[in-house]
Structure formats: structure tokens, C-alpha cells
N, C-alpha and C positions, 0 to 999 in steps of 0.2 A: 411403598408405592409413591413415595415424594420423588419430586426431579431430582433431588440432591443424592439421590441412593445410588451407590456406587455401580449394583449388581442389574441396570435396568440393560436390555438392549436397544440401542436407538434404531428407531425404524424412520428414514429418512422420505418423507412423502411428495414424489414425484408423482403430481396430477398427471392420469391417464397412462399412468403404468405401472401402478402400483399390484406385483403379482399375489397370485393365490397363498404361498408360506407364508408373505410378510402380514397379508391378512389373518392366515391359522397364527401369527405372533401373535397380534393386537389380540384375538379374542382371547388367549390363552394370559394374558397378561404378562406384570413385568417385564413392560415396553418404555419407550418415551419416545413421543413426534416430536418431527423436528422437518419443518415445510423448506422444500429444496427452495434454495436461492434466485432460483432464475424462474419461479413460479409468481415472485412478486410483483414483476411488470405488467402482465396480464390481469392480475387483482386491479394494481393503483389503472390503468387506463378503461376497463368496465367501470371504476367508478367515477373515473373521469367522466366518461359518456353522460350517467346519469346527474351529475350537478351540470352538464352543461343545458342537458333537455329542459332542468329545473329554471336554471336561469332565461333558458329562449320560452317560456312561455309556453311550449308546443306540447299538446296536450298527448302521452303513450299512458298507453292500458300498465297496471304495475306501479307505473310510477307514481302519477298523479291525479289516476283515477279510481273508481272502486273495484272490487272485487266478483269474479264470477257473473251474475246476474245484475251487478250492479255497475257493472263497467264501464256503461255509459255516464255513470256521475263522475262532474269533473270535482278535485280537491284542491282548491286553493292554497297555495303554498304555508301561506301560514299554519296549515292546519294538517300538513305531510308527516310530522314528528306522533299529532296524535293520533291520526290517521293507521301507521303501522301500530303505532302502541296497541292499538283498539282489536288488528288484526291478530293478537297474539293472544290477550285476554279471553276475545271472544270465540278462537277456534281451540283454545285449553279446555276442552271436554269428554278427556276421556276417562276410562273408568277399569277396574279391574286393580289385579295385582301389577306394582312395579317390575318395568324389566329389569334382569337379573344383569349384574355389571360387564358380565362378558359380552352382551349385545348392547348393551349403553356404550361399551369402550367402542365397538365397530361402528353403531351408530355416527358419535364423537367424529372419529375418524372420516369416514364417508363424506359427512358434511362437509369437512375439511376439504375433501380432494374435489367435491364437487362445487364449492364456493371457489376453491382455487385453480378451478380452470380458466378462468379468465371474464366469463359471460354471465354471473349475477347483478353486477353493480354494486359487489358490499367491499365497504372498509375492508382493508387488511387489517385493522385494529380487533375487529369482528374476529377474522378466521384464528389470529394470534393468541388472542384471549380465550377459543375453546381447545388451543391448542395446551395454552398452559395450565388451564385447570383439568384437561385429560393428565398430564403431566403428575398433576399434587393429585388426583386421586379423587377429583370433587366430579363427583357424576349428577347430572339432574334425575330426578325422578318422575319416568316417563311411564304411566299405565297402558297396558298392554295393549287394550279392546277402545275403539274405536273410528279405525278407520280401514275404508275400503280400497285406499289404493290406486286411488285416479283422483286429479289436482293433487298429486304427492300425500305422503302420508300426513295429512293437514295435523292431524286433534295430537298426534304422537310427537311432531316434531314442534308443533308449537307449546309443551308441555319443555322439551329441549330448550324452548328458547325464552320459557320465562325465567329461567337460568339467567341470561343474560340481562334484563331486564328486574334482577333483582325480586322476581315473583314467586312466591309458593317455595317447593325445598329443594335441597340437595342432599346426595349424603356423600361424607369425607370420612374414608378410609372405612365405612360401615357406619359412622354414624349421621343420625338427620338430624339436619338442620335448616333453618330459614337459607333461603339464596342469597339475600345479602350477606348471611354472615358467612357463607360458603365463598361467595365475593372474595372477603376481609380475606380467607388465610392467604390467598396470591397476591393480595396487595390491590384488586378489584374495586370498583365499584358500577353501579347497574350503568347500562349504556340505556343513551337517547337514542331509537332507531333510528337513522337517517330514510330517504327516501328509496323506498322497494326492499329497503333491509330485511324488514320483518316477514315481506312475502319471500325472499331467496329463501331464509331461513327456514319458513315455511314448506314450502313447495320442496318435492322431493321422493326420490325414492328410498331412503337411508332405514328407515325402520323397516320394510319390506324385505327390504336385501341383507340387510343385517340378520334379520331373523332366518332367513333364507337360507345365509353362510351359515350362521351357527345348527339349521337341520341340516346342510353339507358335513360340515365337519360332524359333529353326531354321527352320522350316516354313514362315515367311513370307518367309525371306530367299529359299528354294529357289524359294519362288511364285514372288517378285518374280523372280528370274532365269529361271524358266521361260517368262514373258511375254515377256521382252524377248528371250531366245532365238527365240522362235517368231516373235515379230516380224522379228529378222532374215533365217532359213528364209524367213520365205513374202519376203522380200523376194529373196535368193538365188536362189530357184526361177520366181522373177519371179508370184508367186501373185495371183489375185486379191482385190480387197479387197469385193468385192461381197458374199461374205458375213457381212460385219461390220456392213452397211446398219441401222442404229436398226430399222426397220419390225419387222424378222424376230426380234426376241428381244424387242419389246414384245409382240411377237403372243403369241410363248409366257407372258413373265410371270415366270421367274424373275427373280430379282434379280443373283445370281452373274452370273449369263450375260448380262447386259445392264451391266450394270457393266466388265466385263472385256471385250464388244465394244468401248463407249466408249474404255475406258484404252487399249487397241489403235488405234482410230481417231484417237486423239487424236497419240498418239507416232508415228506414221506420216504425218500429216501434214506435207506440203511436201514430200515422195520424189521426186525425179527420177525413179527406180525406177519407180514407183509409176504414176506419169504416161508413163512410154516405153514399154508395153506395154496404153496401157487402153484400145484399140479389138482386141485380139488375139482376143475374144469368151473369152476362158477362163473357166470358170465350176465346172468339176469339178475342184478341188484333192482331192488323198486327204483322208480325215480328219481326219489332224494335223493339217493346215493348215487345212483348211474349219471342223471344229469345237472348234479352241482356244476360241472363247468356251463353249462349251457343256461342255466338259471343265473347263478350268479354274475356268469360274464354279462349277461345280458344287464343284469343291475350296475353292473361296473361302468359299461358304456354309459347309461342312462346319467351317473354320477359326473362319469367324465364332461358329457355334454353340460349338465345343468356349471360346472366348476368353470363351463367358457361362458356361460349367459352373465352368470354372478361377478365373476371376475371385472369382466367389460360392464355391467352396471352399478358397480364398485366404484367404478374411474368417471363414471358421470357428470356431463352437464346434464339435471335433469329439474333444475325448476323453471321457470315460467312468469313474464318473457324474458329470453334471450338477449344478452347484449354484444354485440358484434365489434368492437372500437374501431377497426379499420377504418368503417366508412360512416360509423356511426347509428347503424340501425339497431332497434329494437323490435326483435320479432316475436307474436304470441305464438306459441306452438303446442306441443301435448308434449315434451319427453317425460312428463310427469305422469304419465299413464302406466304402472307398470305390469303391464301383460306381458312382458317377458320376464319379468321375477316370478310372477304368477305361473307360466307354464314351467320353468325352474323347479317351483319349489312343490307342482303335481304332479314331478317323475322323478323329485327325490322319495314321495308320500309311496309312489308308487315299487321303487325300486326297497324302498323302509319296509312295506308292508311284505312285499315278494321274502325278504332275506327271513322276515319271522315268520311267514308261510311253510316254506320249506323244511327250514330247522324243526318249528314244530311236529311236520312228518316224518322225521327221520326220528325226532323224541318218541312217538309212538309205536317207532318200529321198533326202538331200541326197547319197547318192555313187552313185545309179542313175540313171547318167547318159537315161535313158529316161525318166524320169520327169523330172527336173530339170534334163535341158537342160546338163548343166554335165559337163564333162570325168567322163571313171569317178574314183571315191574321190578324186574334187578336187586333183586332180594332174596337172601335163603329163609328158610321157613315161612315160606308162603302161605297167607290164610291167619295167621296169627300175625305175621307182619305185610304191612298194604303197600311197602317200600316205596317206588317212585309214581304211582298211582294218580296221587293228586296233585302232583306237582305237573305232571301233562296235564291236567284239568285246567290249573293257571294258565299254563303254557298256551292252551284251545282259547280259553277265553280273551288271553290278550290279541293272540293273532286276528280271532274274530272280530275285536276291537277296531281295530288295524284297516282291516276291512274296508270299515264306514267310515273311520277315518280318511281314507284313500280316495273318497271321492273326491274328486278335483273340483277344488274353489273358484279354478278360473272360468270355467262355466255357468258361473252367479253372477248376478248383475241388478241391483237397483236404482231409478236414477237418483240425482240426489241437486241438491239447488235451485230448483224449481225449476227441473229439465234443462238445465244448462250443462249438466255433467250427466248425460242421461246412459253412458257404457261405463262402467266400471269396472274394476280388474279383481277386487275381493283378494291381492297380491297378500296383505299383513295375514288375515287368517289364513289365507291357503302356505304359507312361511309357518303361522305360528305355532300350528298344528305339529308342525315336524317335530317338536319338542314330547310332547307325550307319544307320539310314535316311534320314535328311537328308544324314550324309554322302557315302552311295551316292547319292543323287538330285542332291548337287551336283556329285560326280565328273561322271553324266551330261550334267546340264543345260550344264556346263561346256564339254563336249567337244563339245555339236551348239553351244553359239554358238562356239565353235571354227571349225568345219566350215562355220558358218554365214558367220562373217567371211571365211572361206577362198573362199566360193560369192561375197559382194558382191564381193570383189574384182579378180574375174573378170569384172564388170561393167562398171569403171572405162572411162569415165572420169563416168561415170554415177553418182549422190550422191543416198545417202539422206535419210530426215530429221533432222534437227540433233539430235534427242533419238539417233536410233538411231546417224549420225555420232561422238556424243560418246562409245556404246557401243563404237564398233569403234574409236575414237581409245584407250580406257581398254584395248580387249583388245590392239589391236598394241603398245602400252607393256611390253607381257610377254610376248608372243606373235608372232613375226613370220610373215609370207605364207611357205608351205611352197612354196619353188621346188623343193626333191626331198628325199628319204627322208634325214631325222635322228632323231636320241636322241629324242623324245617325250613322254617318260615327265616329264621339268619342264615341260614344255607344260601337260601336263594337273593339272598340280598346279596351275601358277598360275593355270589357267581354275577349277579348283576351290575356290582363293581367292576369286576372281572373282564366284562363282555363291554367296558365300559370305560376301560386305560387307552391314555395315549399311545402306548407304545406298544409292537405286533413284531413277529418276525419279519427278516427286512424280504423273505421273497413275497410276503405278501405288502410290507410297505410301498415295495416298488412299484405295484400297483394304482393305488391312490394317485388320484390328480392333483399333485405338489407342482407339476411341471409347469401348468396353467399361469 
């Protein structure tokens, strides 16, 4: 993870356009930033602006006066350095578990592209220095729980910034340590804020959207193995593929849903399956099965949308105020309000919960034997073995989960400041949440291509298609055919792995908003 490592790829940080992959980089790690060249004029003249207001006297909100509800106190120059100090100590209050390093590193990052658009007023010593300890691997230690997401993620990123400041810990390469001495291994030491430093840093939407990207990218892993589950089902169930037929979802016109027909049609191709039952005239699959394109497309869309909100507030100027150099103004504004990560990240919740919704029915059809043709709960000797029984139990309860999970954060709202911040966006919890619902929906999605594999193999000596083949080859590698009732419980772990790799077949990678 040090800069010196041979095997990193450099991701070269052009403020405000930095796209969706280079981001799936950073959070995936073994990266290294490195701030485009012609991004540092912009830095050095925003903070030209600000030593010059300092020197003319003229009193602007941020710079030289207080905070929030206290706006109106003017700060005397002498006391600008303690001033920010004080803003960083005293909004470090938050609590919970540390975020995990894959949202520290976007975090990191974020900041970066949003100090380095030109309009905080901070040193470029500032942006350079969290560049090079993302660089060595030195992350602050930022706790989850505490903020609601309007005046920026305050208590999260000023946990980020007593990092700089030499406060509380870091951890390097996994282990913790004090921030000064996380400092030492770059050759560091704590910075004096200058004036508005500590609120730039402050102010923001970086843990919001960060948390945001990493339920995005979660959420495309669960897609993609939602697909490839369903594709096995309806192959188990012996389903028809007639309603996959092109005509029927250009007629409607979605995209989602004609996209996700395709990627279905395509991985299905060459089925022995497929082809051994296709004079049987079946044509009324339940839902699950009939309307994966229409379910899933719909989730698809929804993904696609949230991967342009995040993208663009990724690339953000979003703390508070604004500094303009052209002409020298300094404007208070809101881009620190984030209600567009907020509704992002309650139609990824919602498109999370749909993919473990469905899968979970198609798991249940898959052990009604009435429905699916296939022995009760995919097990011979039934009554003395309970086969896949309880494993849909799991399955119901996390989707139900999922559920209440689902309800949307950004509909929450308390004020906070003594009614000076009186709308808030609740953007960090409605993001953070994505993290145990992806995991419940991979639990899911896991357990019916389980159940799934368990149904083709009932099939034998009959052979699916080579894409869907290489799927049930990758799940019996961990996974073997349930001849009668065992331990379980590592089953569905490693289908949760499973449901839970980067890597998918590429018709349905194609899908995924990498393009963004």
C-alpha cells in the first residue's frame, strides 16, 4: 500500500471529472493519487482571496467570523489559527464503529477533488499532504454515526481532519496509531489551520457520498448475481424463455428492461435445458420468473440514475462559503446540503431491497414441488431430510429485513443549531444503511442460486449454457449437491461470497454504469 509499491495504479485526479471506474478503483484499492497539474492555480488564487480579505479587515462569514448561529461574532485576526483549531476539536463527536478503509480511501479522495476545485480557500500544502498519506496507506479514523448531512458531513469529516492536525489516531497499513505519529512515517507534522481551513475541511459532502458509492458498487455486485440466479431458477424450474422474446420490452420502451431481457437471452444461450422442454407449451411462469426483466430492469435504471447523482457529487464544490477569485467574492450558500446523495442512496435501498425481494420468490418456488416439478425443498428422502427448508426461512427474514430497511432517510429531518440548520437531508444514514442491505440481499440471492444449482442438478444428465455451466462449476467448488440434511450454515456463507465477487459474466457486466 506504500507509494513506493511498484504494482499501484495511478489514478490521476482531474477536479470535476473524475469518472465512475476511477472511483470503483479507489474504493477497491491499490491505487495512488496524483492531483492533475493545472488544478493548482485554482487552489493557490481561492487562497489568495482569502489572506487578502484577512488582511483588508472586511469582515466574510467562514473566514473571520463564527460558525452557524454564531455568525455574527466577529474573530479577530489574532485568534483565526485558534479559531479553526477549536472548529475541529469541537465538531469531533462522533461515535460508533470506524469506517472500513474502502470508504476512508473515497472519502480521502473526495475531499481532494472538492478542495481542489478552486473555491475553499485552502493551501495546496493541505490538499497535497492528504494526498500523500492516502498514498502510504495512513487513513484517519473516522466513526460512522453522527451526522445528518446538511452543513456537510460536520462530526465525520472533522474526525478526517484531526488527522491533520495531529489529534486522536490513524491507522497505517492496519495498524493504530496516534496521528502524529501516522504524521512521522510521511515525513509530516500537525498543520496550523490557516483561516477557513478547518471549516473547508469541515464542510462537505464526502462521507455521505462516499458511503453512497460504496452501497452503488455493492449493489451492482448483488444485481449481477441476482441475474445469474434467476437465470438458473427459471432453468431448474424448466421455465419458459418466451418471455424474454426482444418484441415484448421494445413494445414497452424501457431501457432497463430490454437490456436485462438481452443479457438473459444471451447467457442462456446454447441450454440443453432450454431446448428439452420447448414444445411443453408453458408459457405462465409466476412472476419471479416471467418478470425478471421488468423487475430487474427497473432496478437497473434506478442504479444507473443514482451512479450520475454520485458521480457529479463526487466532483464537488460542496462546502461553505464559496470563494470565487475572479472577482473576489466570497458567497454563503448550501452545496453542503446533501439531498441529492440522500435521494441516490433511497433508490439504491430501494432497487437493494427489490433484487432480495424477488430472488427470495423464485427461492420458494424453487422447493414447491407443485410448482417446480422438482422433489419438496430439493431433497430426496423427504421427511427424514428438511433439505433447503430453512434456508428460505433465512432468505424471508433478511428480505423482510430489507424491507424497513428501505425506507427512505431522506424523508427525516431534525433541526439542528438552534434552528439555524432547521431542513436536513439524514444523506450519511440513508448511504449507510446500504452496507447491511446489500449484505442481506447477498445472503439471499446466494442461497436461491444455491437452491438453484441444487434444482439443475436434478436435471442431469441434461447441460446448461456454458455461461450458466461455468456458474454452477464456480458454485460446486464450494458448495456440493445436498444428497441429505448437513451443517448449512458455511453453505450459505460461501454462496454469500459468491453473490458477492467482483467479477460476472461480461453480458451482464455490460450492464453496470462503469460508463458514467
Amino acid at each position: 500500500m506504500a507509494s513506493s509499491s511498484t504494482d499501484l495504479t495511478l489514478c490521476r485526479l482531474q477536479p470535476g471529472h473524475v469518472d465512475l471506474p476511477m472511483l470503483r478503483k479507489i474504493y477497491q484499492g491499490n491505487v495512488r493519487l496524483e492531483l492533475a497539474e493545472e488544478a493548482r492555480a485554482g487552489v493557490l488564487a481561492s487562497q489568495e482571496t482569502v489572506t487578502r480579505i484577512v488582511e483588508s479587515g472586511k469582515v466574510v462569514y467562514g473566514i473571520n467570523t463564527g460558525f452557524g448561529k454564531l455568525a455574527q461574532t466577529r474573530i479577530p485576526a489574532e485568534r483565526l489559527a485558534e479559531l479553526q483549531r477549536n472548529l475541529v476539536l469541537s465538531h469531533s463527536v462522533g461515535i460508533g464503529k470506524d469506517l472500513a478503509d474502502n470508504v476512508v480511501r473515497l472519502v480521502m479522495a473526495t475531499k481532494v477533488l472538492s478542495l481542489s476545485r478552486g473555491h475553499s480557500g485552502i493551501r495546496i500544502e493541505v490538499i497535497d499532504a492528504l494526498i500523500t498519506l492516502f498514498n502510504a496507506g495512513v487513513y484517519p479514523c473516522i466513526p460512522e454515526k453522527g451526522s445528518v448531512g446538511a452543513s456537510g458531513d460536520l462530526a465525520p469529516l472533522a474526525h478526517l481532519s484531526l488527522m491533520l492536525i495531529g489529534e486522536a489516531q490513524v491507522t497505517v497499513k492496519g495498524e493504530k496509531m496516534s496521528a502524529i505519529a501516522g504524521l512521522a512515517t510521511v515525513g509530516l507534522v500537525p498543520f496550523e489551520l490557516g483561516p477557513k481551513e478547518g471549516l473547508a475541511l469541515l464542510n462537505g459532502t464526502q462521507v455521505s457520498t462516499s458511503l453512497a458509492l460504496s452501497g452503488l458498487f455493492e449493489a451492482e455486485r448483488v444485481f449481477s448475481a441476482g441475474l445469474v440466479a434467476g437465470a438458473l431458477s427459471l432453468e431448474a424450474i424448466k421455465g419458459s424463455v418466451k418471455p424474454l422474446d426482444s418484441r415484448i420490452h421494445e413494445a414497452r420502451g424501457q431501457q432497463g428492461q430490454i437490456s436485462v431481457a438481452a443479457a438473459l437471452t444471451q447467457i442462456l444461450t446454447g441450454s440443453d435445458i432450454v431446448t428439452s422442454h420447448a414444445d411443453c407449451g408453458r408459457v405462465q411462469d409466476p412472476y419471479s420468473i416471467r418478470c425478471v426483466p421488468q423487475v430487474m430492469g427497473a432496478c437497473l435504471d434506478n442504479l444507473h440514475h443514482a451512479a450520475r447523482i454520485l458521480r457529479i457529487e463526487a466532483n464537488a464544490a460542496s462546502d461553505n462559503p464559496l470563494v470565487f477569485s475572479e472577482n473576489g467574492d466570497v458567497i454563503s450558500g448550501g452545496n453542503f446540503h446533501a439531498e441529492p446523495v440522500a435521494f441516490a442512496a433511497d433508490i439504491i435501498a430501494l432497487a437493494v431491497a427489490e433484487i432480495g425481494a424477488i430472488s427470495e420468490r423464485r427461492m420458494a418456488l424453487l422447493l414447491d414441488t407443485g410448482l417446480s416439478g422438482l422433489p419438496p425443498f430439493l431433497v430426496n428422502d423427504g421427511g427424514v431430510n428438511s433439505g433447503f427448508m430453512i434456508a428460505q426461512v433465512t432468505a424471508a427474514a433478511l428480505a423482510s429485513e430489507n424491507k424497513s430497511l428501505a425506507h427512505p432517510g431522506s424523508v427525516d429531518s431534525l433541526p439542528t443549531s438552534a434552528n439555524q440548520e432547521d431542513h436536513v437531508s439524514m444523506a450519511t444514514y440513508a448511504a449507510r444503511r446500504l452496507g447491511d442491505m446489500c449484505f442481506n440481499t447477498s445472503v439471499v440471492v446466494g442461497i436461491e442460486a444455491m437452491a438453484a444449482a441444487q434444482g439443475i442438478d436434478f436435471h442431469r444428465p441434461l447441460q446448461s449454457s456454458v455461461t450458466l455451466e461455468n456458474e454452477m462449476k464456480a458454485i460446486r467448488e464450494n458448495v456440493a449437491f445436498l444428497e441429505k440434511d448437513r451443517l448449512m450454515a458455511p453453505d450459505v456463507e460461501m454462496m454469500r461470497l459468491w453473490a458477492s465477487r467482483e467479477h460476472w459474466p461480461a453480458a451482464i457486466e455490460a450492464l453496470l454504469p462503469s460508463f458514467v
